[in-house]
C-alpha positions in Angstrom: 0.0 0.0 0.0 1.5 3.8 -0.9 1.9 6.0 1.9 -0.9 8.0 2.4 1.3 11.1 1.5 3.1 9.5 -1.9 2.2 12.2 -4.2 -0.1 10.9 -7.6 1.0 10.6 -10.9 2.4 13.5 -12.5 3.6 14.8 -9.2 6.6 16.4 -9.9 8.6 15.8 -6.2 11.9 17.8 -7.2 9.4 21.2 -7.0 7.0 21.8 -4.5 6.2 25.2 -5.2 2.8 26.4 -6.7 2.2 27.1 -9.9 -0.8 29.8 -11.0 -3.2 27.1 -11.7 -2.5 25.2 -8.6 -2.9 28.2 -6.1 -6.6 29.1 -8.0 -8.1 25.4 -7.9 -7.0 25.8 -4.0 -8.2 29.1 -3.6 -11.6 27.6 -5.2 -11.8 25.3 -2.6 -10.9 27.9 0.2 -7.5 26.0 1.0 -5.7 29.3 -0.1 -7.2 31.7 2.0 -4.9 34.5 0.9 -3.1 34.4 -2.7 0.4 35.6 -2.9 1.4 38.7 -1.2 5.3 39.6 -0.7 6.6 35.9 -1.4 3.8 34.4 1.2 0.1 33.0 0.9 -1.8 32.1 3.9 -4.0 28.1 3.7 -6.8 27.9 6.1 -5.8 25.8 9.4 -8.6 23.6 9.0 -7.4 22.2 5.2 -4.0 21.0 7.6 -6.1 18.8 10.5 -7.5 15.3 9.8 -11.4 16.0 10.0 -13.9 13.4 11.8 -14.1 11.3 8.8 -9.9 10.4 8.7 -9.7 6.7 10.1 -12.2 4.5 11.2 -14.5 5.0 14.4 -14.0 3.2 17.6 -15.1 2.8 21.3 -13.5 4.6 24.0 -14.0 1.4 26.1 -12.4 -0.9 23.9 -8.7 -1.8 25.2 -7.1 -2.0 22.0 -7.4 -3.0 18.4 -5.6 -6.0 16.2 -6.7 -3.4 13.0 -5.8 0.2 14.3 -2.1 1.2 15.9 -3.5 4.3 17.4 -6.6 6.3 18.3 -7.1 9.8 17.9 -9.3 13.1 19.0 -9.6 16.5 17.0 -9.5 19.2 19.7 -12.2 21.6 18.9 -10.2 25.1 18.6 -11.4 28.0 16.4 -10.3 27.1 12.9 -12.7 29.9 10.9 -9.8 32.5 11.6 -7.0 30.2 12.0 -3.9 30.5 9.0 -0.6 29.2 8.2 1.6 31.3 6.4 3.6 29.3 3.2 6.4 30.7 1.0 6.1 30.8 -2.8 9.3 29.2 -2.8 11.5 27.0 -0.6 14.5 28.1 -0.8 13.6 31.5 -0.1 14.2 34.5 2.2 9.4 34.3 2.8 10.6 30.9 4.5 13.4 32.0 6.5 10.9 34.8 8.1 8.0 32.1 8.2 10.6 30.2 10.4 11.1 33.1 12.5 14.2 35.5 11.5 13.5 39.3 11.2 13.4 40.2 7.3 16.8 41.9 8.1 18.4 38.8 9.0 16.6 36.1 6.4 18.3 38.7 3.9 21.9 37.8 5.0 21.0 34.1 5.4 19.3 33.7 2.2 22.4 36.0 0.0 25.0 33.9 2.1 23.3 30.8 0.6 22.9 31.7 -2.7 26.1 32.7 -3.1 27.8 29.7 -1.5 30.6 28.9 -3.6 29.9 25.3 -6.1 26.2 25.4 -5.2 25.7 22.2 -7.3 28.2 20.1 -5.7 27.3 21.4 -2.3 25.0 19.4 -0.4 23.7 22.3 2.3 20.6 23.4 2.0 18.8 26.5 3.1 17.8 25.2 6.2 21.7 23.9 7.1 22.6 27.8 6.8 19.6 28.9 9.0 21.1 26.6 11.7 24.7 27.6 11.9 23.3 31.2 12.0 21.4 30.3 15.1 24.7 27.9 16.5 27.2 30.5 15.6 25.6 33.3 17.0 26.9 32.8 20.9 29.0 29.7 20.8 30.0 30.1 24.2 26.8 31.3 26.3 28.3 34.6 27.2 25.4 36.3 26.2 21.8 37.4 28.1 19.2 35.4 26.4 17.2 38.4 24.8 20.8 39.5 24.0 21.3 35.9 22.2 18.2 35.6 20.7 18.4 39.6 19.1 22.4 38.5 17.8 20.9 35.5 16.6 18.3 37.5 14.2 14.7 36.0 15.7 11.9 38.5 15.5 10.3 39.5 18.0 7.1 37.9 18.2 8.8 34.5 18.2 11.5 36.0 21.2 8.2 36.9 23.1 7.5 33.5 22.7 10.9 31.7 23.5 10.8 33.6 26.8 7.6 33.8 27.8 7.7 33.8 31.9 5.0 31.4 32.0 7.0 28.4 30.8 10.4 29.1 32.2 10.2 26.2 34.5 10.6 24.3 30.7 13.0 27.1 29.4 15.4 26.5 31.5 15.7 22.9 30.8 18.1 24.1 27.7 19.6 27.1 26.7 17.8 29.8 24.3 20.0 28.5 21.3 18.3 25.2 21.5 14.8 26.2 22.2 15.4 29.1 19.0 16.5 26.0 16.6 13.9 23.9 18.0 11.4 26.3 16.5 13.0 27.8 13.3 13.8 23.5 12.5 9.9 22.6 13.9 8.8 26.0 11.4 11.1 24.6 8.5 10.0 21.0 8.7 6.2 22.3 8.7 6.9 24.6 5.5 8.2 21.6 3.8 5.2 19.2 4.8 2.8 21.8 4.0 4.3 22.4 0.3 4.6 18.9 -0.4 0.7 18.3 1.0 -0.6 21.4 -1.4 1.2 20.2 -4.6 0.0 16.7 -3.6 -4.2 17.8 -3.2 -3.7 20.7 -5.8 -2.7 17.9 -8.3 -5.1 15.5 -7.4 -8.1 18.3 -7.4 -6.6 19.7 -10.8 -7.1 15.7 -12.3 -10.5 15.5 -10.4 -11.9 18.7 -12.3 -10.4 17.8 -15.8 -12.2 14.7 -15.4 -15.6 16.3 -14.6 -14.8 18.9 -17.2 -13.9 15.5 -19.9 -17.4 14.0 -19.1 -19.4 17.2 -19.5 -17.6 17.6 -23.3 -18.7 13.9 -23.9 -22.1 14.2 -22.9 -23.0 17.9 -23.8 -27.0 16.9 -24.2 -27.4 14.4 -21.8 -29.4 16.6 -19.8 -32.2 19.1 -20.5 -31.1 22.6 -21.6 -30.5 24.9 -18.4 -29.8 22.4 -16.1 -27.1 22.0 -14.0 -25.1 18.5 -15.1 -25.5 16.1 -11.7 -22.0 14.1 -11.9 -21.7 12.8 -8.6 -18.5 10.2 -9.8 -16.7 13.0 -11.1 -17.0 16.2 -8.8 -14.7 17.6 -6.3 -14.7 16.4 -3.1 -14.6 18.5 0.0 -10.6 20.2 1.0 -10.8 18.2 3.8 -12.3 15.0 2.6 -8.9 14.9 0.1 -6.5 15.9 3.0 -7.8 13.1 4.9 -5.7 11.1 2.6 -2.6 13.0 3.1 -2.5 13.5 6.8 1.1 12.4 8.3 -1.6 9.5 10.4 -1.9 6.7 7.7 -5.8 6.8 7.5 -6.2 2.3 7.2 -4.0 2.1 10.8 -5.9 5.1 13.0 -9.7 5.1 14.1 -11.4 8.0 15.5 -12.1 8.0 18.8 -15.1 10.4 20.7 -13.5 9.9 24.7 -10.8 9.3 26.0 -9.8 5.0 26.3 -10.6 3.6 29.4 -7.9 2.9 31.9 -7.0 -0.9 31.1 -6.2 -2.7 34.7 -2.6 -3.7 35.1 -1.2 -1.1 32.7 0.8 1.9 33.2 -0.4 5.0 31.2 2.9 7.5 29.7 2.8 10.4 28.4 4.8 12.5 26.1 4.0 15.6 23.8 5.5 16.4 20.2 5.0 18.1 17.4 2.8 16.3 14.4 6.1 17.0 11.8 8.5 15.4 14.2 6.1 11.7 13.8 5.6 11.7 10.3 7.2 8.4 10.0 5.9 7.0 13.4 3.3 5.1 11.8 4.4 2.9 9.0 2.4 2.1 6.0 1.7 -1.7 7.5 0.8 -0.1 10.7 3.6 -1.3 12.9 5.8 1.4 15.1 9.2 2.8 14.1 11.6 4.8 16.8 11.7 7.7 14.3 10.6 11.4 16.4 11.0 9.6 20.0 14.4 8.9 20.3 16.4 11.1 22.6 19.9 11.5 21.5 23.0 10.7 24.0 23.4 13.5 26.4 20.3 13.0 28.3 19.8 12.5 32.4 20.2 8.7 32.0 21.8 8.3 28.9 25.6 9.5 28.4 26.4 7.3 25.7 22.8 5.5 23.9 19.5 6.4 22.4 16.6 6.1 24.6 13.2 6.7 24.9 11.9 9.3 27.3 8.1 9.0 28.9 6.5 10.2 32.3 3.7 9.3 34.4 2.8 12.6 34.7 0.3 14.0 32.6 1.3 17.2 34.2 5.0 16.9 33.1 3.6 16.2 29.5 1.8 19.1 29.2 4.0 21.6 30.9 6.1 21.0 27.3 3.1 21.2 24.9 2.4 24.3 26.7 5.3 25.4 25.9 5.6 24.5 22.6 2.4 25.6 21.8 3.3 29.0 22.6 6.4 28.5 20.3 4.9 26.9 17.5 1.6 28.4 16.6 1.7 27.3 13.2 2.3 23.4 14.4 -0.3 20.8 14.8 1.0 19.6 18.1 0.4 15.8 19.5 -0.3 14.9 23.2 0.5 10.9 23.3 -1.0 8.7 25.8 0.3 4.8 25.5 -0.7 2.0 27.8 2.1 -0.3 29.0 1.2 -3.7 30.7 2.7 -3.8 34.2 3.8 -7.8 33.4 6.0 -6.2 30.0 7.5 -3.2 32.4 8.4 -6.0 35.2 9.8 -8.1 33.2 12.7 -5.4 31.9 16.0 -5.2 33.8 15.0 -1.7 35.8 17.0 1.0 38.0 15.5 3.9 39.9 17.6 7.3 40.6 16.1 9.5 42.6 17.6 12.6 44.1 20.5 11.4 45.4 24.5 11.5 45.7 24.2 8.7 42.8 21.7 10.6 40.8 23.5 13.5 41.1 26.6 11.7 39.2 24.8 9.7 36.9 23.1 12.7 35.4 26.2 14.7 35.6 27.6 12.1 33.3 24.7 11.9 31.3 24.8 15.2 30.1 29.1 15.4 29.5 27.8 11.8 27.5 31.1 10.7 29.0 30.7 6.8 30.6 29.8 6.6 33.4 32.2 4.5 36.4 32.0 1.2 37.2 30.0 1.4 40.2 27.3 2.4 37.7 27.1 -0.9 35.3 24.0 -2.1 36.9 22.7 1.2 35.5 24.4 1.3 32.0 23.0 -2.8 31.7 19.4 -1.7 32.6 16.4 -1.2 30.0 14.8 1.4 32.5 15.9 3.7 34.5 13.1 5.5 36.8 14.1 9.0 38.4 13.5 12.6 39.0 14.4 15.2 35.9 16.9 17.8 35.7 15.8 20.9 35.2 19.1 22.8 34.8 20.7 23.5 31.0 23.6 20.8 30.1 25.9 23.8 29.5 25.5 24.7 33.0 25.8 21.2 34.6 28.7 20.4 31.8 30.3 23.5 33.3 30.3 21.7 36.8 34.0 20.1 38.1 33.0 16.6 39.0 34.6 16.7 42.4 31.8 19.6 43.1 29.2 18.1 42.2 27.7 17.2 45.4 28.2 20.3 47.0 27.0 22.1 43.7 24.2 20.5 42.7 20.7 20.2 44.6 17.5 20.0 44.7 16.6 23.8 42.9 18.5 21.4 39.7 15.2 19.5 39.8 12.1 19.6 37.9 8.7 20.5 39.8 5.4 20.2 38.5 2.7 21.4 41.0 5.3 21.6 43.5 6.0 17.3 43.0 9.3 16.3 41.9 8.9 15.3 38.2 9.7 11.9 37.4 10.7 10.0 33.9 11.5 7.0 32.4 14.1 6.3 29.9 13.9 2.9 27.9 17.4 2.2 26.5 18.6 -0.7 24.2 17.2 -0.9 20.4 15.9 -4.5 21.1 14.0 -3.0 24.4 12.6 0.1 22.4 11.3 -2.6 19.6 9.3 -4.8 22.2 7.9 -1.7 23.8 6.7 -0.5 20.3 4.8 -3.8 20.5 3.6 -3.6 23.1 1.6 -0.4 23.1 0.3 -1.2 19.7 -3.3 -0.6 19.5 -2.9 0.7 22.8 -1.6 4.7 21.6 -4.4 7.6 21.7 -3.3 10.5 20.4 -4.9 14.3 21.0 -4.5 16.6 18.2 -4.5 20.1 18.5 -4.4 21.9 14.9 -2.8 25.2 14.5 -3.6 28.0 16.8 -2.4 31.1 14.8 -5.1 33.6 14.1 -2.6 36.7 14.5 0.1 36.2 11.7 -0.8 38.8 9.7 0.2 41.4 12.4 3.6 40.9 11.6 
């Protein structure tokens, strides 16, 4: 079976970008909300969220499903005024402001990239240039944060939204140079997903008419005079009845779900929250799970030197970082994910718990150099679970630490609290361990979707 997003026949994938025809057969069907104004158009928010008709419909109560891998629910949010802002082009200086540089600094981003030396033997894109303007800005942390973000060429409306005060219990988890890549990366991989899914429908509405348009020049007369040809095989279908087909959720392996699921008895319930883009290949066309958009890279609390998988308990935790990167990412259809875990699978994995302690303070201090840890911690290092309490402080900040002050350095203002509770976390390490937890929550995922939120981006 094709991927629900594999483009249809005479889809050109080496261009994305809109030609005059494609933008008006959108704009017809009130997908282009907005025609092309200074590089930019803006699409309705609604044409970018699976409608109630994506998937199959299931029962809240049921405890999973041998034919779905996940379950989802539509937030209902005001989509009427909602808009996404999309470049003409790609590789242009519209994207690098849609990702959230002032127009002064896309300017010196985009003309450094064009004029890159051997630009058809070099393999950086736009994007890669957009990074290492964001990396290079303060390599050292020496600056303020507003300070950072202004050398760093992020406008002001996305700034306001990096440092919000309400979320700088998250904030502080990394410095501003992550959480300002995180976005303008998030913003670029949304630009390309939304070009490629406008081509794709545009296409496939342009065929759709052409065929109605071929049937009314066979059968001029086949009606009386005056009336209105009634061609139900042939017509148009709804924006969002097509999208349903192109959603990054393959539409035969997700049902629609009108609650909540049930609590299933002897199951653990996780939590986590990401961005739609991040998952697009979560899902796999046969329905089974991949580790793509979960993975945490080495450098994490418990995991110096592997990949793991990160989840909490806390719904709480969870959404303290959708919050956040709601705020952040207006444009973004954002994902809370619930799983259920069976308690026999979890007791049945080789499991540590660090908690705020001397050890935990060492473990994570190692964690975050992604040096290896001693030998007094192989127990640890053999584990497929560790269970502890989150650091809250920045890695460049804990990195900056000598070990032999650790103890007295670190306490319990580097930890985490949600609700004035001790966050807590699980990291799953081990490929093999990851794979049998994918398993395992199969059929057992429900996911809440909240579309974009961004009714304001024409202020800018």
């Amino acid at each position: 079976m094709a991927h629900p997003m594999s483009p249809p026949y005479g889809y050109n994938e080496e261009n994305d970008d809109l030609t005059l025809e494609d933008e008006e057969v959108l704009a017809e069907q009130s997908i282009v909300v907005r025609k092309s104004q200074g590089g930019k158009r803006k699409i309705s928010a609604a044409f970018l969220t699976p409608p109630s008709s994506h998937g199959s419909r299931s029962s809240s109560s049921s405890s999973s499903s041998t034919s779905t891998t996940a379950s989802i629910r539509v937030e209902s949010v005001s989509q009427s005024t909602a808009t996404v802002d999309v470049p003409d082009h790609l590789e242009s200086q519209a994207t690098l402001e849609i990702c959230g540089f002032t127009p002064e600094a896309a300017s010196k981003i985009y003309a450094r990239w064009a004029g890159r030396a051997s630009p058809e033997s070099n393999p950086d894109d736009l994007s890669d240039y957009m990074r290492a303007d964001i990396v290079s800005a303060d390599p050292h942390g020496l600056l303020g944060p507003w300070d950072a973000l202004r050398r760093m060429g992020i406008k002001q409306k996305v700034q306001d939204a990096i440092m919000d005060p309400r979320h700088e219990n998250i904030r502080e988890t990394e410095t501003v140079a992550f959480w300002a890549l995180d976005t303008v990366t998030v913003n670029w991989k949304n630009i390309c997903h939304f070009q490629q899914t406008l081509k794709t429908v545009a296409v496939t509405l342009k065929s759709k008419k052409k065929r109605k348009a071929q049937v009314q020049d066979l059968f001029p007369h086949a009606q009386p005079p005056g009336a209105v040809p009634q061609l139900p095989t042939a017509t148009v279908q709804s924006p969002l009845d097509n999208y349903s087909e192109f959603h990054i959720l393959p539409k035969a392996h997700v049902a629609i779900a009108d609650s909540p699921p049930v609590d299933l008895p002897e199951h653990y319930t996780l939590w986590k929250a990401k961005a739609a883009v991040e998952m697009s290949d979560w899902i796999g066309d046969d329905g089974s799970l991949s580790r793509a958009g979960l993975q945490t890279l080495p450098g994490g609390d418990f995991n110096s030197v592997d990949i793991a998988y990160y989840w909490t308990l806390e719904r709480g935790t969870a959404q303290q970082y959708w919050d956040y990167a709601i705020t952040r990412l207006p444009d973004a259809e954002m994902w809370m994910i619930r799983v259920q875990v069976s308690k026999t699978f979890i007791d049945s994995l080789p499991t540590q718990q660090l908690w705020f302690s001397p050890n935990w303070k060492e473990y994570v201090w190692y964690g975050r150099k992604r040096l290896q840890p001693p030998p007094k911690f192989n127990d640890h290092e053999r584990s497929a679970l560790i269970k502890g309490h989150i650091c809250r402080k920045m890695s460049r900040i804990i990195t900056r630490i000598k070990i032999q002050d650790v103890q007295t350095t670190m306490n319990e203002d580097n930890l985490l609290f949600i609700d004035g509770l001790k966050a807590t976390q699980w990291a799953i390490k081990g490929a093999n361990n990851q794979t049998n937890f994918d398993r395992e929550i199969k059929g057992k995922i429900h996911i809440v979707i909240t579309p974009p939120t961004n009714t304001d981006n024409s202020k800018e």
